[in-house]
Structures are given as structure tokens and as C-alpha cells.
TORKOL-4160 file (C-alpha; in steps of 0.2 Angstrom, whole numbers, padded with zeros to 4 digits, m for minus):
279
<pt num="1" X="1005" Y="0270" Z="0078"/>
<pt num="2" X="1007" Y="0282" Z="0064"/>
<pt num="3" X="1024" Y="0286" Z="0057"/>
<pt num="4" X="1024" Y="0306" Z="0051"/>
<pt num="5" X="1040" Y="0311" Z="0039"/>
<pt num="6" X="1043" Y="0327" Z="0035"/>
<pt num="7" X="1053" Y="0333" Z="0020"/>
<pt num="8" X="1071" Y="0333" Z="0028"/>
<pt num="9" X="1067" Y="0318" Z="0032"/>
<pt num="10" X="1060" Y="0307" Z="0016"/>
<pt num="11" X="1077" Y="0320" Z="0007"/>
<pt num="12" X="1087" Y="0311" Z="0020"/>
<pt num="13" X="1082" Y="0292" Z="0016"/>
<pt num="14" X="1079" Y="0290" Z="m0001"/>
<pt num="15" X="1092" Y="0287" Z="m0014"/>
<pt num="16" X="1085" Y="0288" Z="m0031"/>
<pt num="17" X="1094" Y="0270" Z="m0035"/>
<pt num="18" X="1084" Y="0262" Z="m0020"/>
<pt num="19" X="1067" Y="0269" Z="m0026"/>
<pt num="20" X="1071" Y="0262" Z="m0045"/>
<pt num="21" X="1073" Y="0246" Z="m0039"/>
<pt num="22" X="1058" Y="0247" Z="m0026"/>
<pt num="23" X="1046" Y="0255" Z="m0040"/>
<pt num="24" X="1053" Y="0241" Z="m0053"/>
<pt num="25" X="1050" Y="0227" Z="m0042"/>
<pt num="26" X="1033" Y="0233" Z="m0039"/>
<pt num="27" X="1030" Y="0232" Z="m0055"/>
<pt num="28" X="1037" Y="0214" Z="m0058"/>
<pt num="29" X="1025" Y="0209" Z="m0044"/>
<pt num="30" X="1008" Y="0216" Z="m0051"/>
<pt num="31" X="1012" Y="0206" Z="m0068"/>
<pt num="32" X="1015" Y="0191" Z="m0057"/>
<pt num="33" X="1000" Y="0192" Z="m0049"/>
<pt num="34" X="1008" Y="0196" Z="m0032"/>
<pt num="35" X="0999" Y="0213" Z="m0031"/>
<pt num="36" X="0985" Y="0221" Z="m0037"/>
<pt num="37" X="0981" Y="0238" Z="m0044"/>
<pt num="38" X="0961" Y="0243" Z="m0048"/>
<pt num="39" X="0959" Y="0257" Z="m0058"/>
<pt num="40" X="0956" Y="0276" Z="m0047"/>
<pt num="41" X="0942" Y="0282" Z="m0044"/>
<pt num="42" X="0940" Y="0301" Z="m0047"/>
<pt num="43" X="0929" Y="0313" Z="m0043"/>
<pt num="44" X="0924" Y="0330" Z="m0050"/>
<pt num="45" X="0921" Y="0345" Z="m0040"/>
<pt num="46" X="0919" Y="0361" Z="m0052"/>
<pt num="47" X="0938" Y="0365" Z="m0060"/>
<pt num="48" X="0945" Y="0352" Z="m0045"/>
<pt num="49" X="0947" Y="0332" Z="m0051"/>
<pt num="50" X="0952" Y="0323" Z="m0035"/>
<pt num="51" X="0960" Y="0304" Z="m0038"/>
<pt num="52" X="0961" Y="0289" Z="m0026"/>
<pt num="53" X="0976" Y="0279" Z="m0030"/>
<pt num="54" X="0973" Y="0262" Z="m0022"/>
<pt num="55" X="0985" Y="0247" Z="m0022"/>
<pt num="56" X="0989" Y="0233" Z="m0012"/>
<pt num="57" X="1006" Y="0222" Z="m0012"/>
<pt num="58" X="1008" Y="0204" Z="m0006"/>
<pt num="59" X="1028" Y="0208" Z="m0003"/>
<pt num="60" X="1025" Y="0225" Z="0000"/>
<pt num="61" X="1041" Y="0228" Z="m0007"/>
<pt num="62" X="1036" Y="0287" Z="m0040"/>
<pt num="63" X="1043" Y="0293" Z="m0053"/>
<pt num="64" X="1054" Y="0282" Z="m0054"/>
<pt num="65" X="1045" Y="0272" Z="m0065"/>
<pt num="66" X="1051" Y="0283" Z="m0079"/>
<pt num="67" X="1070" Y="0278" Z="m0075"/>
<pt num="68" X="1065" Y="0258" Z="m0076"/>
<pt num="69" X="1056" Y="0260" Z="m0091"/>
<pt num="70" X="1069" Y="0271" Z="m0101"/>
<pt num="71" X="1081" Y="0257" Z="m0095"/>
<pt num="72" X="1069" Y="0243" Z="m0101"/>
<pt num="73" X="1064" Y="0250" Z="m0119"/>
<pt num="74" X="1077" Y="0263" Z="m0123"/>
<pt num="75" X="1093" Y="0257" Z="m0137"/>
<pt num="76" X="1109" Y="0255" Z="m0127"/>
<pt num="77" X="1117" Y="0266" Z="m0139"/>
<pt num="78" X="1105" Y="0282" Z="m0134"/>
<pt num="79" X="1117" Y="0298" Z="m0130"/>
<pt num="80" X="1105" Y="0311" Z="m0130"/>
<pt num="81" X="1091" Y="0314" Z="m0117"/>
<pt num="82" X="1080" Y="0327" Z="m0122"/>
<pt num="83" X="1065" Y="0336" Z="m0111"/>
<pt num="84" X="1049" Y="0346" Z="m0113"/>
<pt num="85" X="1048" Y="0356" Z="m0100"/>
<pt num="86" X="1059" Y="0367" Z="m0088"/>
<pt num="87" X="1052" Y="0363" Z="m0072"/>
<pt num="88" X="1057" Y="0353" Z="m0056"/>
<pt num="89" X="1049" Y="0336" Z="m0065"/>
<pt num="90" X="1063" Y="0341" Z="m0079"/>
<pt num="91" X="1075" Y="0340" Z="m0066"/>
<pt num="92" X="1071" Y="0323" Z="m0056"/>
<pt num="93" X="1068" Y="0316" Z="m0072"/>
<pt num="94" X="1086" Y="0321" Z="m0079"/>
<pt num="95" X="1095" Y="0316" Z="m0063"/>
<pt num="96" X="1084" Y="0299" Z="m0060"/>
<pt num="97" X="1089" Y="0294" Z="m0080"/>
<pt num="98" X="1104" Y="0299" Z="m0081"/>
<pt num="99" X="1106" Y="0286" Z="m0065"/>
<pt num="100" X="1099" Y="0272" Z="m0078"/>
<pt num="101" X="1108" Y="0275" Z="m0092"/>
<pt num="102" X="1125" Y="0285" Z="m0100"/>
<pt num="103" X="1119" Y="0302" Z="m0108"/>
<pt num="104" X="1131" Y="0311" Z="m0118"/>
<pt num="105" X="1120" Y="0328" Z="m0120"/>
<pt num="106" X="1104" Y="0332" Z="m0112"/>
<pt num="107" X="1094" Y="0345" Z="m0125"/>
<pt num="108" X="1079" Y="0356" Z="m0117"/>
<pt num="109" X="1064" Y="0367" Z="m0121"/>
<pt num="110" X="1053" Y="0375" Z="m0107"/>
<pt num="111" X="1040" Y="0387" Z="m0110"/>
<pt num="112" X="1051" Y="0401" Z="m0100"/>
<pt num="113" X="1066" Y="0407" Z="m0108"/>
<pt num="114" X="1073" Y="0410" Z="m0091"/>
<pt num="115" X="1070" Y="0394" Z="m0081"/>
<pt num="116" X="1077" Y="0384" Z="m0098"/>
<pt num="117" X="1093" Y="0395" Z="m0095"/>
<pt num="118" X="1094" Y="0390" Z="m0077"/>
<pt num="119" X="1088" Y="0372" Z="m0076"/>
<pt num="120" X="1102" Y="0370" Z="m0092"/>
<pt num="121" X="1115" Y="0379" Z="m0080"/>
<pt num="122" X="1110" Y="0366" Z="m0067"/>
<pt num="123" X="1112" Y="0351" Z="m0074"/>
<pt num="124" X="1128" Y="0355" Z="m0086"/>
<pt num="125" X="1136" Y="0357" Z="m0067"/>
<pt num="126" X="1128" Y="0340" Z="m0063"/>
<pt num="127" X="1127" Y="0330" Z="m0074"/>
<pt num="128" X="1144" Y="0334" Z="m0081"/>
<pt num="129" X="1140" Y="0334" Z="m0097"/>
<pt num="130" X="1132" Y="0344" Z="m0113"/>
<pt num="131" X="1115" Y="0352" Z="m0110"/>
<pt num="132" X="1109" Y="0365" Z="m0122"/>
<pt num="133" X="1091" Y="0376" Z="m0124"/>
<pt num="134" X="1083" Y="0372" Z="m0141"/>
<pt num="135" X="1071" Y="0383" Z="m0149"/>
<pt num="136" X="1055" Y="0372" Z="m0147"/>
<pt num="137" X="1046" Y="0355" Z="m0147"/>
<pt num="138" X="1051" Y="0350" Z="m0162"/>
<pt num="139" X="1070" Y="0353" Z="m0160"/>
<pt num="140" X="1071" Y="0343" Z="m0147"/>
<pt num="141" X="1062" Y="0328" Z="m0151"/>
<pt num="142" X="1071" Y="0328" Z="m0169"/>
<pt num="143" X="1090" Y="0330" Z="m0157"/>
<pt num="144" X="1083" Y="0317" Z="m0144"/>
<pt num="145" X="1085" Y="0299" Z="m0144"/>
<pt num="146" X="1076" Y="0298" Z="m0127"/>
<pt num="147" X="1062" Y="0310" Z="m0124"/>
<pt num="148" X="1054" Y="0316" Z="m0110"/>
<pt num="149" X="1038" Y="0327" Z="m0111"/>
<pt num="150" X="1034" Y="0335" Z="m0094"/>
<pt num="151" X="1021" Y="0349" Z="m0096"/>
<pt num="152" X="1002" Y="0349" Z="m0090"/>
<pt num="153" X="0997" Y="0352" Z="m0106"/>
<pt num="154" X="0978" Y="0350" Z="m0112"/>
<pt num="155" X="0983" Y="0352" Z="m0130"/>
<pt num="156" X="0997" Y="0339" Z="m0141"/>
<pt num="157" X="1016" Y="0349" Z="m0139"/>
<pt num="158" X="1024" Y="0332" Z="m0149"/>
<pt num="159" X="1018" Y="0325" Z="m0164"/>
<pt num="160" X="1024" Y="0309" Z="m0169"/>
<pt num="161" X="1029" Y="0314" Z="m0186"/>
<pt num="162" X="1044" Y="0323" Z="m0178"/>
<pt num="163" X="1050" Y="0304" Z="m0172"/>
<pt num="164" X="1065" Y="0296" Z="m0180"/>
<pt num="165" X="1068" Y="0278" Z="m0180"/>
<pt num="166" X="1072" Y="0271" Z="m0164"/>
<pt num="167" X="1067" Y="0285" Z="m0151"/>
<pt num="168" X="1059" Y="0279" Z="m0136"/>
<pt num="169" X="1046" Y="0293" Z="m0127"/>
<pt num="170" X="1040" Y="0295" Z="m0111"/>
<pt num="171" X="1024" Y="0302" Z="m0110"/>
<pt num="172" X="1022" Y="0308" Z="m0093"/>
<pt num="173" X="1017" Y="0326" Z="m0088"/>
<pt num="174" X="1000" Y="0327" Z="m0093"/>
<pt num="175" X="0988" Y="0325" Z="m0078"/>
<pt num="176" X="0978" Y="0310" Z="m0074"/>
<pt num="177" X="0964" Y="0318" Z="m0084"/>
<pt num="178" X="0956" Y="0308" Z="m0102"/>
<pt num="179" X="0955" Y="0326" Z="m0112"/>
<pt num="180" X="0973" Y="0330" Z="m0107"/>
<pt num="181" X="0987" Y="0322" Z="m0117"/>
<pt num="182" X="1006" Y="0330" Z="m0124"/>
<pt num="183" X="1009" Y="0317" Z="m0136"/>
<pt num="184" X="0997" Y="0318" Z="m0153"/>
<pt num="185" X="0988" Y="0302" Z="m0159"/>
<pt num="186" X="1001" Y="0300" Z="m0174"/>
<pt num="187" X="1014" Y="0298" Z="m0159"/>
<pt num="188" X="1004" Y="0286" Z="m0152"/>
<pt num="189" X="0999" Y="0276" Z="m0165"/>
<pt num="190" X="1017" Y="0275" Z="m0173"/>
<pt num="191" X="1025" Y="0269" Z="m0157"/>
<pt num="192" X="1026" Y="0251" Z="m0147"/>
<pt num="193" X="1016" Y="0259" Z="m0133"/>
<pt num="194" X="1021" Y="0251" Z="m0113"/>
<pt num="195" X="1010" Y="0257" Z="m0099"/>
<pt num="196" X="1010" Y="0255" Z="m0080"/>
<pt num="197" X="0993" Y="0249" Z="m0078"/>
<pt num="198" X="0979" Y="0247" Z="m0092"/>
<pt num="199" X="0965" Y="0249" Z="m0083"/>
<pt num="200" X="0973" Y="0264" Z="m0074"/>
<pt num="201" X="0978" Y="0270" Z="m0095"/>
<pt num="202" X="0962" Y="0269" Z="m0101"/>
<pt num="203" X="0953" Y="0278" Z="m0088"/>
<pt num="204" X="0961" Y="0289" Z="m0084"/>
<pt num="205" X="0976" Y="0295" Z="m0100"/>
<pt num="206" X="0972" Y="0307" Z="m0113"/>
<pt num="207" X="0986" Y="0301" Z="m0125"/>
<pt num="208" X="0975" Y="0282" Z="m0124"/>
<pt num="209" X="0957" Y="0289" Z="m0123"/>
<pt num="210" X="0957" Y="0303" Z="m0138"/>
<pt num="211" X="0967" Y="0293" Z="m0148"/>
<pt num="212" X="0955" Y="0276" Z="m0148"/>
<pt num="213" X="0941" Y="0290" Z="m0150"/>
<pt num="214" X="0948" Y="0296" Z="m0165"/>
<pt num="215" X="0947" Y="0277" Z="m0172"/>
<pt num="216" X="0967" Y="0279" Z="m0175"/>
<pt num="217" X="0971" Y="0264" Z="m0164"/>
<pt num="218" X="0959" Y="0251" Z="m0151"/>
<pt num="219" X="0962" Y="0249" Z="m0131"/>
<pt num="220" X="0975" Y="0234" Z="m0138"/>
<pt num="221" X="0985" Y="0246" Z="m0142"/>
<pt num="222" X="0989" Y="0249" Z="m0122"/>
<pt num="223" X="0986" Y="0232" Z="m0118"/>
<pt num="224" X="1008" Y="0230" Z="m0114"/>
<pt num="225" X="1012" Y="0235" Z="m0096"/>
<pt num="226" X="1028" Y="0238" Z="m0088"/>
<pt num="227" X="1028" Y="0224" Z="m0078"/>
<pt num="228" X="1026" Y="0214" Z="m0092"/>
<pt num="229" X="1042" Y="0219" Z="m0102"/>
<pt num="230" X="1052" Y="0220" Z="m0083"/>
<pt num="231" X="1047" Y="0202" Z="m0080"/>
<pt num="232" X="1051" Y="0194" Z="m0097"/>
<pt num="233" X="1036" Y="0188" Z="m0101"/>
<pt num="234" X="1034" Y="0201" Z="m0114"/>
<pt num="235" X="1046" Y="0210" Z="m0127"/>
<pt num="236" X="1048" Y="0227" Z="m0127"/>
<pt num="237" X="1057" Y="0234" Z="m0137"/>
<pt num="238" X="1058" Y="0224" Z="m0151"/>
<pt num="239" X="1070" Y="0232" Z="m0166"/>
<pt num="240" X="1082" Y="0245" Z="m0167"/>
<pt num="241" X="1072" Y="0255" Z="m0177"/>
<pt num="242" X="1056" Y="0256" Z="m0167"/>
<pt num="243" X="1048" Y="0268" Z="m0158"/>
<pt num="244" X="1044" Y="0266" Z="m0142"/>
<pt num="245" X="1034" Y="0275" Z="m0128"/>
<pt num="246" X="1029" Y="0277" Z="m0109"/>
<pt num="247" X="1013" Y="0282" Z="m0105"/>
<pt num="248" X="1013" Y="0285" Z="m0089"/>
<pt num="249" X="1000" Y="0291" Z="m0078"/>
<pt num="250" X="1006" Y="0287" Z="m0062"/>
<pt num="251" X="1000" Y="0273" Z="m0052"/>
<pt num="252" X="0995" Y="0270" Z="m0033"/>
<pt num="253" X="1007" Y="0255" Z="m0034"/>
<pt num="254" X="1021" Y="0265" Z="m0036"/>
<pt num="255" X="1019" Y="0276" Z="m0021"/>
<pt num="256" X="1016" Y="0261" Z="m0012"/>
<pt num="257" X="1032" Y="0255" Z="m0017"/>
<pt num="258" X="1041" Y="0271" Z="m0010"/>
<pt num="259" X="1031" Y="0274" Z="0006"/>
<pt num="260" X="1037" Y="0255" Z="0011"/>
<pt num="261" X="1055" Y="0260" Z="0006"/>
<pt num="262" X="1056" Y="0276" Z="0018"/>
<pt num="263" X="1045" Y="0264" Z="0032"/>
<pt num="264" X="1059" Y="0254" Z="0032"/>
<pt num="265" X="1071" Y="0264" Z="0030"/>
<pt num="266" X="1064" Y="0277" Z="0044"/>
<pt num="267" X="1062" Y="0264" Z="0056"/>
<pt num="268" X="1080" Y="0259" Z="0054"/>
<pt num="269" X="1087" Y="0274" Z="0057"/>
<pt num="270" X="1074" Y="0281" Z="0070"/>
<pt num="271" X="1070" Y="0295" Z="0060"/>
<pt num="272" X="1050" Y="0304" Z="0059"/>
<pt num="273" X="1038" Y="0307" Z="0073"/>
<pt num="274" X="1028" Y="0293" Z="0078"/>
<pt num="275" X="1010" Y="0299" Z="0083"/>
<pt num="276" X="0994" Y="0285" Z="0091"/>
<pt num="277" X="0980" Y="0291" Z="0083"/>
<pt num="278" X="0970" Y="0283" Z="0094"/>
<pt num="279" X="0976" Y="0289" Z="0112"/>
């Protein structure tokens, strides 16, 4: 029997709290051993790059990944989230932070003068707090003490030697592509860099494949994974004063985590269609 849910539906079940926790246990499971995660295989079809994102979990328990990271390598003193990028990853991401951790300001740039004016407007409203458009890139990484980049950029918009002491980064818009990256190999290289999955990173992430190409650092550099730090079995952050930074591509693992959470959920509550494939 096959459960369909439509958008109302998964909008309707999910609170961004429960999927923190879902996506961060999965996490804590792979680097126990409890789950596995293979790297995707991909296949190229002219301008078209299609991804298989495969995982299994023993407990079977999104984007959240990015809230359990910032809580797990960000300084507890961080006030100011900053984002590159106006669109509606902007948005999740600013309201599945600001769940995480207490922002005093949020600080913006988006390539559309307009959409910056209206996703601030937004968020001022709530968030309750500050949120201001900044000229560029560079203004906002210098403000930021969390930083977000959420574009599909081909080409660097961040270069690490706009990063202060003690900002933590997450890299997360580019697609899952190895010539695609937002953050420049000086970023990379100056930062403690956490992954969600090595094999998946060095596959498959622009901001890990260019930078080891351009002989700046070696595939250690990405050895660290999340569920590494989450489970205590390695430091993440471990100064002040250092940079840290997210590289996230997105993993099969954490949609896996999610879709158990609305299965659950859905059932509970008797929500979705339920369809036999095989009558």
C-alpha cells in the first residue's frame, strides 16, 4: 500500500522542530554506524544532471540539516544571521535558524532589488526582529556572524578573505554539481570545514572538488562529518575565533529522515490517500 501526501498535507504535519530533530538523529546514526549512506549516482543527459539519492536507516528514525549544524558549530554569542540570496531557501533557512538559535538582526542581499525588499519586509514581521538589505556579498559576510549562501551559482559570490574571526558559513545553494561552488577556495581552505557525507562531498560539491584541484587543500580537508561533531566523537568548533563552515549538499539520508516523520505522523492522524499499486 502506497501512502500519497499532497502539499496541504506534509504543510499540515511537519513542524520545523520535529524535522531538526529527525534530520539530526539521522545523522547521529550514520556516524554510529546505524545507517548507511553511498554516494549518488548521477547521470548526465545534455544540460539535465539527474541524481539518485539512496540511503538506508536501521531506526528509520531536509533542510534542516543546516539548523542542526548552525546549532552545533555556531559561537553562542552569534546575533546576526546573514543570507545570500532572496528567494524561498532564504526564507526556510531564516525561519528554521532562527528556531535553533537567538538572532538579534538578520542582514540580506539577493540578486533582485525587489524580492530583497519583500523577503526583508517578511521576515522583519516574523521574526520580530531587525532585518536590513545590504548592498552586496561582501557586506553581508563582513555584518554576519552566521552566514548562509543560498544561490545556484556556477561562479564564487563569497571569498574567504571577507571572513572575520569566528564566523561560521553555510554553504548550501550551489547544486549537487563538482563545477558549481558559492564559496572561493580561500573560504574553504581558511575554515574547519563539517560535511554531511564525504563521499557524497567529494563527488559530487564544487566548493571540495575545485578547491582540492587547485592543490589549496587535500580530500582531508572534508574528512569531518556532521554526525561526527552531533555524536561527540569529534570537536567542531574548536576556538572562538575560528571559522567554520557547512558544506552541504544534501544527502538521501535526510530526506529519508523526513519522509519517516510525515509516515508517522500521516498515519496517526489519517491524513493522505492510500493507493495498492498492485490491484
Amino acid at each position: 500500500m502506497t501512502l500519497i501526501l499532497n502539499r496541504s498535507d506534509v504543510l499540515a504535519l511537519l513542524r520545523v522542530e520535529d524535522v531538526i530533530a529527525a534530520v539530526e538523529q539521522a545523522h547521529i546514526d550514520l556516524a554510529h554506524g546505524r545507517a548507511a549512506l553511498p554516494a549518488p549516482a548521477s547521470a548526465i543527459l545534455g544540460d539535465a544532471t539527474f541524481v539518485a539519492m539512496t540511503a538506508v536507516s536501521e531506526p528509520a528514525g531536509l533542510a534542516a540539516a543546516t539548523a542542526v549544524a548552525t546549532r552545533a558549530l555556531a559561537r553562542p554569542d552569534a546575533r546576526v544571521l546573514g543570507l545570500i540570496g532572496a528567494g524561498p531557501l532564504a526564507e526556510a533557512h531564516a525561519h528554521a535558524l532562527s528556531a535553533v538559535h537567538p538572532f538579534d538582526a538578520v542582514v540580506l542581499w539577493g540578486r533582485t532589488p525587489a524580492r530583497s525588499a519583500e523577503l526583508a519586509a517578511r521576515l522583519q514581521k516574523d521574526l520580530g526582529c531587525e532585518v536590513r538589505v545590504l548592498a552586496g556579498p561582501r557586506e553581508v559576510t563582513l555584518a554576519s556572524d552566521v552566514l548562509c549562501t543560498l544561490t545556484p551559482s556556477k561562479d564564487p559570490l563569497v571569498k574567504g578573505d571577507w571572513f572575520l574571526p569566528g564566523l561560521h558559513v553555510n554553504a548550501v545553494g550551489a547544486p549537487p554539481r563538482p563545477d558549481h561552488r558559492e564559496i572561493d577556495t580561500a573560504g574553504v581552505a581558511r575554515a574547519r570545514v563539517v560535511v554531511d557525507s564525504y563521499a557524497t562531498t567529494m563527488h559530487e560539491s564544487g566548493e571540495a572538488v575545485l578547491a582540492v584541484a587547485e592543490g589549496a587543500v587535500t580530500g582531508e580537508h572534508f574528512r569531518l562529518e556532521l554526525g561526527e561533531v552531533l555524536a561527540g566523537l569529534e570537536a567542531g568548533r574548536q576556538t572562538p575565533q575560528q571559522i567554520t563552515l557547512f558544506n552541504s549538499v544534501g544527502v538521501g539520508l535526510q530526506d529519508l529522515a523526513t519522509a519517516r516523520l510525515l509516515i508517522d505522523q500521516a498515519v496517526r492522524r489519517g491524513l493522505g490517500t492510500r493507493v495498492d499499486l498492485a490491484a
